[in-house]
C-alpha positions in Angstrom: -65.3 -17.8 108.0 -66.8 -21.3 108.0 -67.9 -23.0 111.3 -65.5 -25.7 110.0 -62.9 -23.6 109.5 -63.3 -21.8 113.0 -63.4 -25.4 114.6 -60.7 -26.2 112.9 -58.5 -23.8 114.2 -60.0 -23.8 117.9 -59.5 -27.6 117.9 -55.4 -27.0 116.8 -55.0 -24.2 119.2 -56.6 -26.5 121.9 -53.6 -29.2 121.1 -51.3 -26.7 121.3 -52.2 -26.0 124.8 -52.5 -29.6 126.0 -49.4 -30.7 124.4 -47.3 -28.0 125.9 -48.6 -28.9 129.8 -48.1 -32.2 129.0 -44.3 -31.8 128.1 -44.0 -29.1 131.1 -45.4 -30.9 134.1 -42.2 -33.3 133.4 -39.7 -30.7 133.7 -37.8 -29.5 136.3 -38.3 -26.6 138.0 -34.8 -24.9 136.9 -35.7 -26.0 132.9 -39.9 -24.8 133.8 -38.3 -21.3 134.5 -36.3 -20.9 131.3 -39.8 -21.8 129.0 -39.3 -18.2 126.9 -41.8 -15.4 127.8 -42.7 -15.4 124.3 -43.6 -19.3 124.6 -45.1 -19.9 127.8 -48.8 -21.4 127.5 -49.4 -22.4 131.4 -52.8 -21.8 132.7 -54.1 -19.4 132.4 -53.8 -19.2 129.7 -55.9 -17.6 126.4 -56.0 -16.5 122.9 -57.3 -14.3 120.7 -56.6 -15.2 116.6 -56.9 -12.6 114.4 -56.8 -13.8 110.6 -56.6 -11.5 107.1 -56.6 -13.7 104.0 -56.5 -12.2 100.7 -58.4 -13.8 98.1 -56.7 -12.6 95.1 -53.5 -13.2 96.5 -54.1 -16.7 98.2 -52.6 -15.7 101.3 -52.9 -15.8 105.0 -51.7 -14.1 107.8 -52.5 -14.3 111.5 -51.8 -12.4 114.7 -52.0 -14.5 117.7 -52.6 -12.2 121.4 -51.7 -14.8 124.2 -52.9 -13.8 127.6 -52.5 -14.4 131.3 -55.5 -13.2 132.7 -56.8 -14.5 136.0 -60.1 -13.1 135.1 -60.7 -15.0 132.3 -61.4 -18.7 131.5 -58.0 -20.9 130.8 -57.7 -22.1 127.7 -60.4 -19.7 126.5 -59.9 -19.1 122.6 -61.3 -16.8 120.0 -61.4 -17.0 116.4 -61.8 -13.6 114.4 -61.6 -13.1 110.8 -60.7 -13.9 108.4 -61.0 -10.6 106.6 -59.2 -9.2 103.7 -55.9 -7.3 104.3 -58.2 -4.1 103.0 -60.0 -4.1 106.1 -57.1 -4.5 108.6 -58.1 -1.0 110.1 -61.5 -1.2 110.3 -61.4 -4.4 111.9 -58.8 -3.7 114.2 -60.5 -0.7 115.7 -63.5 -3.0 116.2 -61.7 -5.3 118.3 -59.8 -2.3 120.6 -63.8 -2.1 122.1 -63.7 -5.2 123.3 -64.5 -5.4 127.1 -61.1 -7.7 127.3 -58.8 -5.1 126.7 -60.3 -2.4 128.8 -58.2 -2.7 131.8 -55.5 -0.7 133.2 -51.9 -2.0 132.3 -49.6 -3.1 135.9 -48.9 -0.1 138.3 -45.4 -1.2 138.7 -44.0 -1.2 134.8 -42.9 1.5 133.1 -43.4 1.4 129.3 -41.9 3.5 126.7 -45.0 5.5 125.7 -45.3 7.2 129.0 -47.8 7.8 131.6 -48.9 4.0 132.6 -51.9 5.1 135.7 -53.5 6.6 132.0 -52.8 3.7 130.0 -55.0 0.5 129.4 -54.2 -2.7 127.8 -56.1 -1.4 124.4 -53.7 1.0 124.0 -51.0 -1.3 124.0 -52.6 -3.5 121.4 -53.2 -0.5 119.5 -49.6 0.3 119.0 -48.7 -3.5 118.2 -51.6 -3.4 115.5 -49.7 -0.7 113.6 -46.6 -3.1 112.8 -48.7 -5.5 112.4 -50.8 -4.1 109.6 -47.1 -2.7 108.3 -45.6 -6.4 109.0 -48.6 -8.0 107.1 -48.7 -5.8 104.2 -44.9 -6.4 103.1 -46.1 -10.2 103.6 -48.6 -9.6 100.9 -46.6 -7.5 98.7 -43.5 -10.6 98.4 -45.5 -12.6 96.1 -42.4 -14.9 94.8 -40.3 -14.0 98.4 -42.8 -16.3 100.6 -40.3 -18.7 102.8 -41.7 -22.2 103.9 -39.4 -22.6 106.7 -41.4 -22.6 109.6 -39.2 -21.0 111.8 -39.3 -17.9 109.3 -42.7 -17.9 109.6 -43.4 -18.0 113.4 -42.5 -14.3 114.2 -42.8 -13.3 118.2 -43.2 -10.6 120.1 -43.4 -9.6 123.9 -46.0 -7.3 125.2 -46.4 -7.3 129.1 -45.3 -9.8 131.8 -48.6 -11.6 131.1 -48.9 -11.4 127.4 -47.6 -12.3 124.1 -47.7 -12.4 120.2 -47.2 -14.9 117.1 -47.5 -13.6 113.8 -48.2 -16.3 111.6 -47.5 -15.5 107.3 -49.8 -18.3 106.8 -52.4 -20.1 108.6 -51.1 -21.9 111.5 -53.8 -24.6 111.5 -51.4 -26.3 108.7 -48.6 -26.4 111.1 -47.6 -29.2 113.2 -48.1 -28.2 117.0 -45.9 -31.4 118.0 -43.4 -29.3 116.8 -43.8 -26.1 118.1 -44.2 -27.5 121.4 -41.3 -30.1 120.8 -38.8 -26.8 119.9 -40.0 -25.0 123.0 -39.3 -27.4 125.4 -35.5 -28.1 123.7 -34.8 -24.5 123.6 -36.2 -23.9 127.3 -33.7 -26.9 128.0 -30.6 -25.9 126.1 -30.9 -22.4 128.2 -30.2 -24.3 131.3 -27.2 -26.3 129.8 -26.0 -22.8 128.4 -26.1 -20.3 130.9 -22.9 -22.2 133.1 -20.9 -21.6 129.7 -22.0 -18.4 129.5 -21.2 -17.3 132.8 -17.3 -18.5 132.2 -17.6 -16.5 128.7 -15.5 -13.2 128.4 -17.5 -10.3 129.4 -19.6 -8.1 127.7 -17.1 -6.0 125.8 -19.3 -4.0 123.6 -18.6 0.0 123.7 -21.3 1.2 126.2 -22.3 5.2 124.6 -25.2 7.7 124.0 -26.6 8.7 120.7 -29.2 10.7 119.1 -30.7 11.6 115.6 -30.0 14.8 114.3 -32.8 17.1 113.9 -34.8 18.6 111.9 -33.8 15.2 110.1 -31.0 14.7 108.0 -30.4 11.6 105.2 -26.2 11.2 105.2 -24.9 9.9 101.8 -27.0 8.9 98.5 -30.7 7.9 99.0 -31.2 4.6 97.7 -32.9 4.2 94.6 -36.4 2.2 95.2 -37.6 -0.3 92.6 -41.5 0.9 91.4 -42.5 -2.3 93.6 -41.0 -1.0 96.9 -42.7 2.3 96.2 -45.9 1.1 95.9 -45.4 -1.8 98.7 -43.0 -0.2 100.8 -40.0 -1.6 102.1 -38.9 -1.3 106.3 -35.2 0.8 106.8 -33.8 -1.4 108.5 -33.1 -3.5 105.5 -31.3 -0.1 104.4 -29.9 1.1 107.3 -26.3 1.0 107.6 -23.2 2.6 109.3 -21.7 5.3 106.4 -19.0 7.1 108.8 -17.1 5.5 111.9 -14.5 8.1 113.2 -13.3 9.2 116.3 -14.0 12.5 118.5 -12.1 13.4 121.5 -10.6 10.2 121.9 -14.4 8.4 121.5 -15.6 6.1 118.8 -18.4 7.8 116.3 -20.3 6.3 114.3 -23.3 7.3 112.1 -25.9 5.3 110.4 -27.4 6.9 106.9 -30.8 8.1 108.7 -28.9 10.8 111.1 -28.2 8.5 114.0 -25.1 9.9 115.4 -23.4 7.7 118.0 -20.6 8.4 120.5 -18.9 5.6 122.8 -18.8 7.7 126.0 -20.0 6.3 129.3 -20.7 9.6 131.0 -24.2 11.0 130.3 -23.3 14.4 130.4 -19.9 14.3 128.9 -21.9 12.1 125.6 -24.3 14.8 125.0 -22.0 17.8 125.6 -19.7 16.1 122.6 -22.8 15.6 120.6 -24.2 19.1 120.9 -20.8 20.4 119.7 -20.8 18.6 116.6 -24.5 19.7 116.3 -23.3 23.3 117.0 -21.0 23.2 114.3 -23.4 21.5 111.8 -26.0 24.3 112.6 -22.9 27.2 111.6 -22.5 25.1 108.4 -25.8 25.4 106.8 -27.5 22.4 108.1 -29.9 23.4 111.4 -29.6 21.2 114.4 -32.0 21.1 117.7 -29.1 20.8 120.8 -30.3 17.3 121.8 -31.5 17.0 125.5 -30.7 14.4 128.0 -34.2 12.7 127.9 -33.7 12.6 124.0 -30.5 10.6 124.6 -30.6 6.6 123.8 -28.1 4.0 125.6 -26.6 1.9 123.3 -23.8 -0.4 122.8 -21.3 -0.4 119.6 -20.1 -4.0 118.7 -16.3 -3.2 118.7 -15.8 -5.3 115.7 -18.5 -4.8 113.7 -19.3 -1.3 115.0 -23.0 -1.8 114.5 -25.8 -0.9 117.3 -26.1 -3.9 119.3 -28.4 -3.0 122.0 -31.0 0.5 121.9 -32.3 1.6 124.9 -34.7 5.2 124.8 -37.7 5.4 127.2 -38.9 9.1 126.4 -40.8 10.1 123.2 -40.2 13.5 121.3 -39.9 14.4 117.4 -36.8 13.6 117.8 -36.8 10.3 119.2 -39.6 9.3 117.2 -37.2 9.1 114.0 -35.9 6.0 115.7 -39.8 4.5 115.4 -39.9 6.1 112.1 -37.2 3.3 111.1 -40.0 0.7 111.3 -42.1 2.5 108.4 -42.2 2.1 104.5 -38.2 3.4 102.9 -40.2 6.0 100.6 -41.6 7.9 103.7 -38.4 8.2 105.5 -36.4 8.7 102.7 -38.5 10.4 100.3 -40.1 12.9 103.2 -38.3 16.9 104.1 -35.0 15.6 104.8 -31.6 17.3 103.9 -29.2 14.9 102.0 -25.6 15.9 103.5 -22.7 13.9 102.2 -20.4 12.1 104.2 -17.4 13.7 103.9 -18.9 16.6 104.7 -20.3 15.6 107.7 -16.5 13.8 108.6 -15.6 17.4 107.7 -17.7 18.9 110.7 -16.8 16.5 113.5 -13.4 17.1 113.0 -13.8 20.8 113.0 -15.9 20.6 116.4 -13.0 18.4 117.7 -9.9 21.1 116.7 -12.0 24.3 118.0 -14.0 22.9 121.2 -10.4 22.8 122.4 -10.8 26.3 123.4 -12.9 26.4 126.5 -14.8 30.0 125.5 -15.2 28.3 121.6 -16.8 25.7 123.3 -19.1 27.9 125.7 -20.0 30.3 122.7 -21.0 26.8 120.1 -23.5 25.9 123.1 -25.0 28.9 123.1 -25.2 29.4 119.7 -27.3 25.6 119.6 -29.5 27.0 122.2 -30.0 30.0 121.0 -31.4 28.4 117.6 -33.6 25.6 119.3 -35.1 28.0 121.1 -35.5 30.6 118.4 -37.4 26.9 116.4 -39.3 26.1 119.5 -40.4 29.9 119.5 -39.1 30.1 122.8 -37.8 34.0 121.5 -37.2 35.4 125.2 -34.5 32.3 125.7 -33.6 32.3 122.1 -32.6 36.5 122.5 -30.6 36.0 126.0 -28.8 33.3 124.6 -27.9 35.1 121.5 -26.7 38.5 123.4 -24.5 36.4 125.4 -22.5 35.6 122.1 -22.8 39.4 121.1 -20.9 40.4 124.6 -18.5 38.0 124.2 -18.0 39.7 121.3 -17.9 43.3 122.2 -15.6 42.3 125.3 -13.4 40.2 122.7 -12.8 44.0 120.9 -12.2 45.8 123.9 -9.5 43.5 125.1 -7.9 43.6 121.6 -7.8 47.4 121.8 -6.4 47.5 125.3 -3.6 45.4 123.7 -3.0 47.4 120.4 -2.7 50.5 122.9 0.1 48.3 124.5 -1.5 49.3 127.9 -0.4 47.0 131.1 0.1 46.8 134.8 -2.7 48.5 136.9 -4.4 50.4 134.3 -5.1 47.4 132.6 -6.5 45.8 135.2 -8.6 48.6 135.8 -9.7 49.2 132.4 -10.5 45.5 132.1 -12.6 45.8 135.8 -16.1 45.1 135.1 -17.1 46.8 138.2 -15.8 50.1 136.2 -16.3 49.3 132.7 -20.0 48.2 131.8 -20.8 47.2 128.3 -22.5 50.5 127.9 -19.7 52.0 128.5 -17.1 50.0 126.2 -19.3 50.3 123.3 -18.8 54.7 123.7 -15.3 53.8 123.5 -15.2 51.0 120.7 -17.4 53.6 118.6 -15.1 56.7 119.3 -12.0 54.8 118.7 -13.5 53.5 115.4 -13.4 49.9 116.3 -17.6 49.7 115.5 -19.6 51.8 112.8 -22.0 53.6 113.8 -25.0 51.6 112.5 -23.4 49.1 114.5 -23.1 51.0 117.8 -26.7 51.8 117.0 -27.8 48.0 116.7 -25.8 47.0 119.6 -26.9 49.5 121.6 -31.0 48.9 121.1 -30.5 45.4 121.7 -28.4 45.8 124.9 -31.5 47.9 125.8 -33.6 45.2 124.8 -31.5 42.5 127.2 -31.6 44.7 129.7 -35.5 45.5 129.6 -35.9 41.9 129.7 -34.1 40.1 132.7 -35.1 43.6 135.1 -38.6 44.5 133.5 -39.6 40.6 132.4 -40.1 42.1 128.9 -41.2 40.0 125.8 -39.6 39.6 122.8 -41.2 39.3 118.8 -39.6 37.2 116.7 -38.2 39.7 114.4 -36.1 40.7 117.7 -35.1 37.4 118.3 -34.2 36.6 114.8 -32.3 39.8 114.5 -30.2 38.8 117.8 -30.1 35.5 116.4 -28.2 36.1 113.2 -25.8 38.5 114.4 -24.8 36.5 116.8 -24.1 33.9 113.8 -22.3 36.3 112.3 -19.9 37.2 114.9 -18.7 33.2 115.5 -18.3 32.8 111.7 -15.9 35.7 111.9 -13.9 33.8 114.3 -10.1 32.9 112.8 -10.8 29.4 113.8 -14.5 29.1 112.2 -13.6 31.2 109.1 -13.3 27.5 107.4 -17.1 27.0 107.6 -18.2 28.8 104.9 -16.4 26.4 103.0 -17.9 23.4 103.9 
């Protein structure tokens, strides 16, 4: 960069500053505290201008970081770049040593990438460099999209109490900062005037819920075909993203978007993922394997009740499956194109509505939860879990037999109740007489009986299980539900 370049720029940036206070000493304290987060440039006050130009391409772009500091000069401003897009990495990493951004981020936030007493301010500019090179790159790619409007090309984003960003497609030296400022102060003004109004408006009405992506990651409906340019440039999801089934279950609104995000209007926590996990039960006995999602995997959201789309996201945990949600942010071809299974629609309407009909059974319910467990543990190789949970599906099972045989016998009053007395009838002791009655074959009396021994060696003796166990407990107890009456249906979907 040329010294009249960077003197350029320091001289606009140093308007900006003094034309701001000079519009916000005059106004009044209620309008001073609605000047936007995202706008306020009160001492102190600095910032640090980070410019990419491409030469070939004749185009700027420039990240602004504005900081509160105490520490640190007001009005303090520094000029870096430019450089070409090519280097973005390089250059970035460079600037994540400086001395500025090694200091711990505020004891009493909690941010959505976890432990904060670990967690420094470079950290959090790390993570915002990664949209920005992705946000800057599309910038470059749209050579006949570029919009003049200034107000599409002012982008802003929050970062901490005491910090902010501008992304600027174009360098902001050859924008008016009478107008910036001018448009600050009118918006922090209109908020003032508006929030009576608001206050009389209707209240919030939107559906208040819990959702989740499926995982192992699914793609619902067609993938979208990608022109050679969005391949090679990319292309964000959101601009794909839309809602491709809205249904009901259990008297709850469902909707799902095309990327696996599965939504349920449900204000209860517990009651949301216990609906959730017995659709994800039943897409697991269909052919299509599904973690059982977790409560800290679970993200608030509200459903616009006319347009049905996600109006508000809130998740604060990080796991592989929450990640698909950040994963939305990357280029089409990765999501799309990446290990995902592409289930129809109709298929997956299919598979809620089966969950809805059979859950109404309380022990069809029990048995599709631990049927989910029993798989995410058997994927998390989790086998001791994965084997208990599977053997209780087996003994529902066996006990399943032995009351059918007590009925086809036609036996009742107390010697029923005694034959159906757990105290006096073990498992052990019901598979003798489900073998000698013919009920079980004999290589399945022999099976059943070495894993019973197995269960049984493991919650007295703590014994460990190989996956070759677990998978063997694993399938039969598959094999079992599908032979249900009421699940027979699955292996046609």
């Amino acid at each position: 960069m040329s010294d009249i370049e960077t003197e350029e720029i320091e001289k606009w940036c140093n308007s900006l500053f003094n034309l701001f206070r000079k519009e916000y000493i005059k106004l009044n304290s209620k309008e001073r505290r609605n000047i936007s987060n995202l706008d306020d440039l009160s001492p102190p006050c600095q910032v640090d201008l980070i410019w990419f130009r491409s030469k070939a391409l004749d185009r700027d772009f420039q990240l602004l970081i504005f900081t509160h500091f105490k520490d640190r000069k007001d009005k303090e401003i520094r000029v870096f770049g430019p450089y070409e897009p090519s280097e973005a990495v390089i250059k970035f990493e460079e600037l994540l040593k400086d001395r500025k951004w090694d200091r711990s981020l505020p004891r009493s936030k909690r941010y959505f990438f976890g432990d904060l007493d670990k967690r420094k301010y470079s950290s959090l500019i790390e993570s915002h460099f990664v949209s920005t090179i992705k946000n800057f790159q599309n910038h470059f790619s749209a050579l006949s999209k570029e919009n003049k409007n200034l107000k599409k090309r002012v982008g802003k984003n929050i970062l901490l109490d005491d910090s902010f960003t501008w992304h600027i497609r174009g360098n902001i030296s050859k924008l008016n900062p009478e107008n910036l400022v001018f448009n600050i102060i009118k918006d922090a003004k209109r908020r003032v005037t508006l929030k009576p109004q608001l206050l009389k408006e209707k209240k919030d009405v939107s559906l208040r819920g819990y959702g989740a992506h499926f995982y192992p990651p699914i793609w619902v409906g067609k993938r979208p075909k990608l022109s050679l340019e969005q391949k090679t440039f990319g292309s964000p999801l959101p601009l794909w993203s839309k809602i491709v089934l809205n249904t009901t279950y259990k008297g709850s609104k469902v909707i799902v978007e095309n990327d696996g995000f599965i939504g349920i209007a449900e204000s209860d926590m517990f009651r949301a993922k216990e609906k959730l996990n017995e659709i994800m039960a039943i897409a697991n006995l269909t052919k299509i394997p599904s973690y059982s999602i977790k409560e800290s995997e679970l993200a608030e959201i509200k459903i616009n009740p006319k347009s049905l789309g996600i109006s508000s996201w809130t998740s604060t945990t990080s796991s592989l499956r929450t990640k698909l949600h950040e994963e939305r942010w990357h280029n089409l071809s990765e999501v799309v194109y990446s290990e995902r299974s592409i289930i129809p629609k109709n298929r997956l309407l299919r598979i809620i509505k089966i969950a809805e009909k059979v859950t109404e059974k309380l022990e069809r319910k029990n048995d599709l939860i631990f049927i989910l467990e029993a798989f995410t543990f058997f994927e998390n190789t989790e086998f001791r879990q994965s084997y208990i949970m599977s053997w209780s599906i087996i003994e529902n099972f066996i006990e399943n037999e032995w009351n059918m045989l007590i009925e086809e016998k036609k036996i009742a009053g107390k010697r029923k109740d005694k034959l159906k007395n757990p105290i006096s009838w073990s498992t052990d002791y019901i598979l003798e007489v489900l073998s000698l009655s013919g009920k079980i074959k004999d290589k399945e009396y022999e099976l059943l009986m070495k894993m019973k021994k197995k269960r049984n060696d493991i919650i007295h003796n703590g014994a460990d299980v190989s996956r070759k166990e677990a998978k063997e407990c694993l399938d039969l107890a598959f094999l079992f539900l599908t032979m249900k009456e009421d699940l027979r249906e699955l292996a046609m979907i």
